[in-house]
C-alpha positions as CSV (number, residue, x, y, z in Angstrom):
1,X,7.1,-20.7,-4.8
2,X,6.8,-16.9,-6.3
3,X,4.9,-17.0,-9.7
4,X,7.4,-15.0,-12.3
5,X,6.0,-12.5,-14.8
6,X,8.8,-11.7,-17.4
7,X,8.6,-8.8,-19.6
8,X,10.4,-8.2,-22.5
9,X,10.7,-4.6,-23.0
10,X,13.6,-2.7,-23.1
11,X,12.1,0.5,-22.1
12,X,10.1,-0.9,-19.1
13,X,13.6,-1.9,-17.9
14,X,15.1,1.3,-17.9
15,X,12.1,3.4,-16.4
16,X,11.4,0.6,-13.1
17,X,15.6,0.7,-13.3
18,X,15.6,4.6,-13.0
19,X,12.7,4.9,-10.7
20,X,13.6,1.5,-8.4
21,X,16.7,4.1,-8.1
22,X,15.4,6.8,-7.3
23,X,12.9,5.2,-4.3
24,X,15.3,3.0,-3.1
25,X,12.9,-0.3,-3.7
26,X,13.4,-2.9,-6.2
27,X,12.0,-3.3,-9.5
28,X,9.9,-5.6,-8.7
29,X,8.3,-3.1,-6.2
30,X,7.9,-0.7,-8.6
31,X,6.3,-2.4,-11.2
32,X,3.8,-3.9,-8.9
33,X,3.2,-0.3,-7.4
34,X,2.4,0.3,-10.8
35,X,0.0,-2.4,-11.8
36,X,-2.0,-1.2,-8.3
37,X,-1.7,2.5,-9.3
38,X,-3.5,1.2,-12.6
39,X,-6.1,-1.4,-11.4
40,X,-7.4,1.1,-8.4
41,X,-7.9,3.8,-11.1
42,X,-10.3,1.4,-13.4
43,X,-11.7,0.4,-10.4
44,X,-12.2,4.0,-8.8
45,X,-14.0,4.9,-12.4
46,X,-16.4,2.0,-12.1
47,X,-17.9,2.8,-8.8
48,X,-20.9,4.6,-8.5
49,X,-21.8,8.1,-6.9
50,X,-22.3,6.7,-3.6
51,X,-19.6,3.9,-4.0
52,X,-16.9,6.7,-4.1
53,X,-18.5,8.4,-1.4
54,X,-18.3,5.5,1.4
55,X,-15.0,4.9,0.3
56,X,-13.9,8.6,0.9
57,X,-15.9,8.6,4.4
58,X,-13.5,5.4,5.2
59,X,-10.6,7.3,4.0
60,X,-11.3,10.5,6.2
61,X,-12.1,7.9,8.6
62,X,-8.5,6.2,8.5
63,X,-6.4,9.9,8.3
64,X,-8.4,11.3,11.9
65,X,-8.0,8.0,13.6
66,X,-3.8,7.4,12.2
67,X,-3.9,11.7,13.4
68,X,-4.7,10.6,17.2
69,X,-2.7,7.2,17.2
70,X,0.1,7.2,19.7
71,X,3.8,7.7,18.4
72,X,5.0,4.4,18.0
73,X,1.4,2.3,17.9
74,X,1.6,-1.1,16.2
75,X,-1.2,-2.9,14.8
76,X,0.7,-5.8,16.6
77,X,-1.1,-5.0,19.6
78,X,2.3,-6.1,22.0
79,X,2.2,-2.6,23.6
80,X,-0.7,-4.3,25.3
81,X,1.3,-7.6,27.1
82,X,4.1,-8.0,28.7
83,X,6.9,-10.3,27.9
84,X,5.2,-13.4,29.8
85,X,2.2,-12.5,27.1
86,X,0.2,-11.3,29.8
87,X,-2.1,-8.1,29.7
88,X,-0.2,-4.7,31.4
């Protein structure tokens, strides 16, 4: 079963409300878009010099390799079998 987190606040309603309407996602989505927003900041500011640099080498890493992907590539991997679940 899905934990709950309830929170009382009537301004937090309207804002996920306004913005769940304006992305097209539900509030739940957007407040837990939110809580990530905030934890990777505090995390970001914690890491050290060379921490931050890694992680922006994996980053560029991730953008040239998504750049020369195939239209239409899945990390599924089916593109790879046929529908007997054998290679192509």
């Amino acid at each position: 079963m899905t934990k709950q987190l309830n929170i009382r606040s009537d301004e937090a309603y309207e804002i996920a409300s306004r913005v769940s309407r304006e992305i097209g996602r539900t509030r739940a989505d957007v407040v837990l878009a939110a809580l990530l927003s905030f934890a990777e900041a505090r995390i970001d500011r914690k890491m050290t010099r060379k921490q931050r640099a890694f992680v922006n080498e994996l980053m560029a890493l991730a953008r040239r390799s998504a750049a020369v992907a195939p239209r239409g590539m899945t990390s599924d991997h089916s593109y790879l079998y046929d529908d007997k679940g054998l290679p192509r």
